[in-house]
N, C-alpha and C positions, 0 to 999 in steps of 0.2 A: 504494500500500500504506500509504504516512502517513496517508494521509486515512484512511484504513478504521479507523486502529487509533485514530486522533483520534477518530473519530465513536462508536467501541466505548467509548473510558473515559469522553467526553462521556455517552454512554448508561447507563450502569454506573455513573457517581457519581450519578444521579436518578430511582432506584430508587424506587417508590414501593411502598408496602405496603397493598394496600385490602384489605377484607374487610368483613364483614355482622356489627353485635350479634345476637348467638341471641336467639331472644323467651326465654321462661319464667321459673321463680324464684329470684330473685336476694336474696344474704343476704351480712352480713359473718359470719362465721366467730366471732368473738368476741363478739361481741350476738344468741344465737340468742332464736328469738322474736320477732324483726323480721325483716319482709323488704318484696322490691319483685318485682310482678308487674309485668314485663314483656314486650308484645306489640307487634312491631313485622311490621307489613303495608304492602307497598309505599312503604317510607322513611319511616311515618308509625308513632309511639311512643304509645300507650297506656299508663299507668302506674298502679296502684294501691299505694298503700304500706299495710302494716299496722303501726303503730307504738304509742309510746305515751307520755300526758304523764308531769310530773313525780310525778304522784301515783298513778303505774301503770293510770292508763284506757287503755282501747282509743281511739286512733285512725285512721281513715281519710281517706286525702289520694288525688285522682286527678288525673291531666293529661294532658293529651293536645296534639300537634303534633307537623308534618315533622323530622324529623333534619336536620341544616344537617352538610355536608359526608357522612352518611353516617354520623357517630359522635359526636356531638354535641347536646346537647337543653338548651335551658332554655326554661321558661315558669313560670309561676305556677299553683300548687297550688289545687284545690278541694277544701274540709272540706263533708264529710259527717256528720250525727248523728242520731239518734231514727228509725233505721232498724229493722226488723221482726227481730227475735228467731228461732234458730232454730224454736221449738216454738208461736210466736204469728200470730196471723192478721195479713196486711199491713196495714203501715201505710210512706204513702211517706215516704223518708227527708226532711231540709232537708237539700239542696245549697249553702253559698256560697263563688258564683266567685271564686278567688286569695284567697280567707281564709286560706289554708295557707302564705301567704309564697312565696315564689322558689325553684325549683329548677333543679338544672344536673346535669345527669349526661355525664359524658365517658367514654366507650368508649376505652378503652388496646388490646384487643384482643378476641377475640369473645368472651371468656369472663371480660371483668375490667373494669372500669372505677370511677370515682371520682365521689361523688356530694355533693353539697355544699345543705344546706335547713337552715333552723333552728338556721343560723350557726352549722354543723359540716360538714366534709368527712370520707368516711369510705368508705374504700377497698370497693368490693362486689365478689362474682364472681355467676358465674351458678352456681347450685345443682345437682351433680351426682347423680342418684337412683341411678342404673342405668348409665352407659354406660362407665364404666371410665376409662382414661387417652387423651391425645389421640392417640393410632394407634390402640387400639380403636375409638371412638367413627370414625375412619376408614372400618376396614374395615366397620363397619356388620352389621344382620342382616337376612336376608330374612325377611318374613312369611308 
């Protein structure tokens, strides 16, 4: 019976907490008008940022690679610019690779985490539209 209950608090103090980032769009709360799309397929992170410099232009930053542990992302950002206009005929954008600098996004839990690019950290969540609080969004709706 020692053993058993040895083996039970050994087990019970290494409690581990996993869980999955939700894809979709992510914003700080305080800086609306920026945000981070993200899409995350088979461990692997997609990200576009819609941000913007000091002199209030539009910019876009994208990256992509595997999550490391599952909740954890850095790589280097790709700038995009002189992309096609909603009302204009295409023109392809210029792409250049990690011209965007370094990004790191850490997943605190599946609807929060902390993002740190252009030597600022700045707490994100994921953006709720519709599904209410975390026991609704539980119970779920049938279609």
């Amino acid at each position: 019976m020692k053993k058993i209950t040895a083996l039970l608090m050994v087990l019970t103090a290494f409690q581990v907490s996993a869980f999955t980032p939700e894809s979709g769009w992510w914003w700080n709360p305080s800086e609306p008008g920026t945000g981070y799309a993200l899409e995350i397929q088979d461990n692997n992170l997609f990200a576009a940022f819609y941000v913007y410099d000091e002199d209030g232009n539009p910019l876009w930053y994208t990256a992509q690679k595997k999550l490391e542990g599952n909740s954890f992302f850095d790589t280097s950002l790709n700038y995009s610019y002189n992309g096609t206009c909603i009302d204009c005929n295409f023109t392809s954008p210029v792409t250049i690779g990690g011209d965007g600098g370094l990004v790191t996004i850490d997943f605190l839990t599946e609807t929060t985490a902390t993002i740190q690019f252009g030597g600022q950290v700045k707490n994100i969540e994921r953006y709720n539209f519709f599904l209410g609080d975390q026991l609704q969004k539980m119970r779920g709706e049938w279609q």
